[in-house]
C-alpha positions as CSV (number, residue, x, y, z in Angstrom):
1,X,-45.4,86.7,69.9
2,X,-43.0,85.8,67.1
3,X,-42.4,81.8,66.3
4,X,-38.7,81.5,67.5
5,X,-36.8,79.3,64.8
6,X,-33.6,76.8,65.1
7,X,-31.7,79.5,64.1
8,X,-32.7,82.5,66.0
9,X,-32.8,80.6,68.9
10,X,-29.0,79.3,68.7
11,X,-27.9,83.3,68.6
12,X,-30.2,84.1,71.1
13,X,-28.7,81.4,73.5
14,X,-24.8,82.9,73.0
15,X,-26.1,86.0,73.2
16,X,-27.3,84.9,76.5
17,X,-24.0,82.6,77.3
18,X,-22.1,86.0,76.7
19,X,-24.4,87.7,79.1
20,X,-23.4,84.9,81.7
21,X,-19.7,85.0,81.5
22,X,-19.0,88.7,80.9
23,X,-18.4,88.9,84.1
24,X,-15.3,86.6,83.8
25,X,-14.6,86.4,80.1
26,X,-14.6,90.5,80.0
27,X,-11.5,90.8,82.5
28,X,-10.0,87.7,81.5
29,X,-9.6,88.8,78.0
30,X,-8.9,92.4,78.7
31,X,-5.7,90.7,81.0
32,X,-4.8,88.7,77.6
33,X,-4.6,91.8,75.4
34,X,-2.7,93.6,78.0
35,X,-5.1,96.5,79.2
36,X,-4.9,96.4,83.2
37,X,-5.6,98.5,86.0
38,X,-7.8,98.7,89.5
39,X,-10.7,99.4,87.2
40,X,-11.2,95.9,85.8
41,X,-12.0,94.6,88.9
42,X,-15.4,96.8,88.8
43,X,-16.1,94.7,86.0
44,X,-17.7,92.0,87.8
45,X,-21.0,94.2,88.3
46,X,-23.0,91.4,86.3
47,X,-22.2,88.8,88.7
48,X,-25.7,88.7,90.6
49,X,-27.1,88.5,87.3
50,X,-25.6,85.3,86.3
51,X,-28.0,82.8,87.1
52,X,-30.7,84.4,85.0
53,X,-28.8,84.4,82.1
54,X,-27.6,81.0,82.5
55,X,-31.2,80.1,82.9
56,X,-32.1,81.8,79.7
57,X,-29.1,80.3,77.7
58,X,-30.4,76.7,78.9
59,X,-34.1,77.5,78.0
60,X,-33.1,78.8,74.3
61,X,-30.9,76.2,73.5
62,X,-33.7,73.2,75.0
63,X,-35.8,75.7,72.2
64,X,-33.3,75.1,69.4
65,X,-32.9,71.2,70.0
66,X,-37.2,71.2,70.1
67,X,-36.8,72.8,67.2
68,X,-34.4,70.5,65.2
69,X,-35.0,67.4,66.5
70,X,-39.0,67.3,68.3
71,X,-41.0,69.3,66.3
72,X,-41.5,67.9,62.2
73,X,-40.3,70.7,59.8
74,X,-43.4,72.0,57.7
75,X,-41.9,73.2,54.9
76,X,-43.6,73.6,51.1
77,X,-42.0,71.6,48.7
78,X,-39.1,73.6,46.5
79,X,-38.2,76.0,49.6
80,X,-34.6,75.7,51.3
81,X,-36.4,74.1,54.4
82,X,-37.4,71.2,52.5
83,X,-33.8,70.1,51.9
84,X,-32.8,67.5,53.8
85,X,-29.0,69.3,53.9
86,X,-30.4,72.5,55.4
87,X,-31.6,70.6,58.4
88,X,-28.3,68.7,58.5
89,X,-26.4,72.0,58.8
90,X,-28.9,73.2,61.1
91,X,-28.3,70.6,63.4
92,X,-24.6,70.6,62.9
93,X,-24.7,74.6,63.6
94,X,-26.7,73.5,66.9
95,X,-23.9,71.1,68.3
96,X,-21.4,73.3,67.6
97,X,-23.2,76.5,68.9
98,X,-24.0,74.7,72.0
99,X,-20.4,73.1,72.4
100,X,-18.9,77.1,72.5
101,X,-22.2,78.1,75.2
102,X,-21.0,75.3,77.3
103,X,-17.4,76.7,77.2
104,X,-18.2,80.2,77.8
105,X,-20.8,79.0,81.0
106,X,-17.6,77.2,82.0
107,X,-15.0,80.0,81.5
108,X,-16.0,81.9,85.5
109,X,-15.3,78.2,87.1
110,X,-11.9,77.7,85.0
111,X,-10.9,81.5,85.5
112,X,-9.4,81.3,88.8
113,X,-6.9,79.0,87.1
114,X,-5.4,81.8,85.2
115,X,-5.2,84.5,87.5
């Protein structure tokens, strides 16, 4: 099984927070751009699925903050891990990440508020 790093673990998690709110976000922003019609509201098919892909959005980003913030980088000296301002960005890339996850797991209880 392949090591899962800061960074591949932050897209996996919006990947997954996109999984989780598709079935809000998806009609919600077709509304916005003005594409309507009774077919939108078969958009919501993904709604039993929900919960698992809020459980896997909360797993890979409690992966990504073990990864930044647990676990000691091992890095050799000279390689872009071993600079103290790739970490920082890392991080920095984490909180924001994980500050647009949280909005788009938000987005389904919010919705009702807008239509």
């Amino acid at each position: 099984m392949a090591k899962l790093t800061g960074n591949s673990s932050l897209a996996a998690s919006a990947l997954a927070a996109i999984g989780a709110s598709v079935c809000c976000v998806g009609p919600l922003v077709l509304l916005a751009l003005g594409i309507g019609g009774s077919w939108i509201s078969h958009l919501t098919a993904m709604e039993p699925y929900r919960p698992f892909f809020i459980g896997l959005t909360l797993a890979f980003l409690a992966l990504a903050f073990r990864q930044l913030y647990v676990v000691p980088p091992v890095c050799e000296p000279g390689t872009a891990c071993a600079d103290p301002n790739t970490l920082r960005r890392q991080r920095m890339m984490f909180w924001i990440v994980g500050m647009l996850v949280l909005g788009l797991l938000a987005v389904p209880l919010l919705a009702p508020l807008f239509y």
